[in-house]
N, C-alpha and C positions, 0 to 999 in steps of 0.2 A: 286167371281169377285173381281178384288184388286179395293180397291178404288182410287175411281178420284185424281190426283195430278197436278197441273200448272204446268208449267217447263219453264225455260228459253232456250234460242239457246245456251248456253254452258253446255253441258249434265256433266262434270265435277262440277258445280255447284250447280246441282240440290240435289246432297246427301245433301249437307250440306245448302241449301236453308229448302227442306223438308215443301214445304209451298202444302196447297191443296185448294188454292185459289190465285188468282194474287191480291198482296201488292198491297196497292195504287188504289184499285177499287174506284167507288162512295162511297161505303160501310165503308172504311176506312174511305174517306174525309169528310164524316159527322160526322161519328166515333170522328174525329180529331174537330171539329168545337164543337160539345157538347161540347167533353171533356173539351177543352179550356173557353169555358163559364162557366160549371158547377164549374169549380176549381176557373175561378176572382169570380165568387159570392162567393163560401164558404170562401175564403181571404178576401173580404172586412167584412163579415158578422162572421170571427175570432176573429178580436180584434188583429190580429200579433198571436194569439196561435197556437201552431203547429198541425198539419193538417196532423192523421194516414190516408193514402190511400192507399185500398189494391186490388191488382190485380193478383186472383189467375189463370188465363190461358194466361197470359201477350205473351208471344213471345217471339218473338227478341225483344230488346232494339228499334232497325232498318232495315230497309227493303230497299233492293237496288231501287234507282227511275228509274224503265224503263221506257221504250219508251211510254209505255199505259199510265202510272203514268203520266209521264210528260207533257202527251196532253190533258189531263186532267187537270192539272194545271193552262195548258196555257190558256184553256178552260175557268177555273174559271174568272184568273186572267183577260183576255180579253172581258169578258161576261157582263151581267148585275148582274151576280152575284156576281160579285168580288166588286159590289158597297156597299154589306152590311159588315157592320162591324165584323159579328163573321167572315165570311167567309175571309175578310181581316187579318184577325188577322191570322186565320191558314195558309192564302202564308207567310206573312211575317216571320210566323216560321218557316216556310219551308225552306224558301230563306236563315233563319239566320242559319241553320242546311245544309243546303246542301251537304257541306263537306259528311257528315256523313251519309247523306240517309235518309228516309222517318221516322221519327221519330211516334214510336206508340202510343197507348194513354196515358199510362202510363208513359213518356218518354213526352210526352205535357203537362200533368199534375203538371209532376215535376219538369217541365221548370217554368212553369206557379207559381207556388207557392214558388219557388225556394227554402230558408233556411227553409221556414216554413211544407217542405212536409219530411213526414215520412214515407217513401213508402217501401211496402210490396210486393212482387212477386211470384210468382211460375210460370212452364210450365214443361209439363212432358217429351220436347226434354233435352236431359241433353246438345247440345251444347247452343241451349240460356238459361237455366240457366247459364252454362259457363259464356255466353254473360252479363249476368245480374250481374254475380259475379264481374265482372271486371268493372260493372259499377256505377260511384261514387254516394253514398248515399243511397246506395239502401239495404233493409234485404232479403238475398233468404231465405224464409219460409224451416224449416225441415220438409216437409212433403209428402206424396205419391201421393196426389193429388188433383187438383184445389176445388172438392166440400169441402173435410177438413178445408182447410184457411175460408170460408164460416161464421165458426163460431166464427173468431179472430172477436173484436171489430176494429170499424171504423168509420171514418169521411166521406168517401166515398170509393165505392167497385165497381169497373167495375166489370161485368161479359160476358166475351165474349166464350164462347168456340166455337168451328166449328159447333156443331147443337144444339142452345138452347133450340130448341124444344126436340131434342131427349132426353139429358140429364135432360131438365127440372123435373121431378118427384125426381130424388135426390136432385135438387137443395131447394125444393119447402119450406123444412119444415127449412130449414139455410138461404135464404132469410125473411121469416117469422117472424125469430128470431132479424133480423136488423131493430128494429121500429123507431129508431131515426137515420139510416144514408141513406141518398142517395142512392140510388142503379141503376147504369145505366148499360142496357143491349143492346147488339148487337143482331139482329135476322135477318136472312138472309129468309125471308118471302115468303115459295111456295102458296100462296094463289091465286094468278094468272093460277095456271097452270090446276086446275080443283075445280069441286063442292066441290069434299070430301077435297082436300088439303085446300079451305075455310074453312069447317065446321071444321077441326081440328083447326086450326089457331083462330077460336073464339070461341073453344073450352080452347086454351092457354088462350086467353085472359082473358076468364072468371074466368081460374083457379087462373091464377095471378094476377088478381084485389081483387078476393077474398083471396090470401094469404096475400097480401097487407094491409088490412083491411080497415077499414072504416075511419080510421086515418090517408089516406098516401094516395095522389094524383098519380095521372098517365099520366106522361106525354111523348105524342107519334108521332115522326118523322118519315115521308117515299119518299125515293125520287124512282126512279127506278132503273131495276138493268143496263139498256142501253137505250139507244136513239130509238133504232130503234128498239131492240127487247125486251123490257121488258118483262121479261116470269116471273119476281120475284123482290120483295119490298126489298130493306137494309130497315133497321127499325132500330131504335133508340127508346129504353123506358126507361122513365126517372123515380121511383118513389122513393117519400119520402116525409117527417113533409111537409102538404097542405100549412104552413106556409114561411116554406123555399124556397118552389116551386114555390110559386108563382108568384115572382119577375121575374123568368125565362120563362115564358111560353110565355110573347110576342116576346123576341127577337130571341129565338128560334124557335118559330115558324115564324118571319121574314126570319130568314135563311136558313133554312127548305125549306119551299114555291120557293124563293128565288132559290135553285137549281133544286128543283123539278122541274120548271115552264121555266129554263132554257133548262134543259133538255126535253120536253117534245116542247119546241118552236124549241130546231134542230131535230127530228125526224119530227118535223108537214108537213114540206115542203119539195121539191128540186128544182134549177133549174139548169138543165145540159148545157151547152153549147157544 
């Protein structure tokens, strides 16, 4: 069976889009809201020293803002959620990017920290590495792929690949090895959709609070995956130094809440005229 792939209405596009999820989900936009927090903390909590971030399944640089994207947006921006401040902080970067399309998180990151980010890349489409080559300030990693970078040291590491669950087993024992940086992961969350896809899901959990050790907090965002049909959680896990973390975990989870609770007030009701 060829795997699942999003597509846009201009089928000339879709080659060199090569996305197997639509940019700009909820998923993203939390994605985007973390990101932006986790990077002002580690800046003020630098001293000005520069700041390795590395992002070995990064993307595109950018993602065109479609029609979903955009309603989404306007959703926030109009909402009660666009009253909290992490979630304001990622429209206005939006808005300050627009030109250029939906900026990823690595691409937030190094907005966010601007001279003081040292930012590190990889993606195994060779046209956004392309993309990443061309773009200023950035090192494309010589390597074959996103688990290898894993082991470079860092200030902070996103990890998003397409299925973190699936990959996680390779990932397990190069997270393990990152005890003093930050490590934020994207999981696109089937625990919704039956018994066993739970019990695997806190099967993960358990595996990666235990890879984490006893040393290293765990901190965990989920909004749904739609309003109306939630079949699946985006998820956000934050962990690192209990120390470092800890500053983070009210306002994140303000923002957090914050969409969740937005979303789950427009599925609650209708009223048709």
């Amino acid at each position: 069976m060829a795997a699942w792939s999003w597509k846009v209405e201009d089928p000339a596009a879709n080659a060199r889009l090569n996305l197997r999820y639509e940019p700009g989900c909820w998923g993203d936009l939390l994605k985007g809201v973390w990101a932006i927090a986790v990077a002002r903390h580690l800046a003020a909590q630098s001293g000005g020293a520069r700041l390795r971030v590395l992002d070995p399944f990064a993307g595109a640089p950018t993602y065109p803002l479609v029609p979903g994207t955009l309603a989404r947006l306007e959703a926030l921006r109009t909402g009660p959620a666009g009253a909290d401040p992490l979630v304001r902080a990622l429209l206005e970067r939006v808005d300050a990017d627009r030109g250029e399309g939906l900026a990823s998180a690595a691409h937030l990151v190094q907005d966010t920290l601007g001279p003081a980010c040292e930012l590190s890349v990889f993606d195994l489409d060779p046209g956004r590495r392309a993309a990443w080559s061309a773009h200023p300030g950035v090192r494309l990693l010589p390597i074959e792929s996103g688990e290898q970078a894993l082991a470079a040291e860092a200030d902070l590491a996103l990890v998003d690949p397409y299925d973190f669950q699936a990959v996680w087993p390779s990932l397990r024992a190069r997270l393990a090895a990152q005890p003093d940086a930050p490590v934020l992961i994207y999981l696109f969350n089937h625990a919704p959709k039956s018994a066993g896809a739970l019990r695997d899901y806190r099967g993960l959990r358990r595996d990666l609070e235990a890879a984490l050790g006893a040393a290293r907090s765990l901190l965990v965002g989920r909004v749904p995956s739609d309003a109306l049909l939630p079949r699946a959680w985006h998820e956000l896990l934050l962990g690192g130094p209990r120390e470092l973390l800890a500053p983070l975990a009210a306002p994140l989870r303000a923002a957090t809440t914050a969409i969740a609770r937005q979303l789950a007030d427009e599925g609650a009701f209708e009223a048709v005229s």
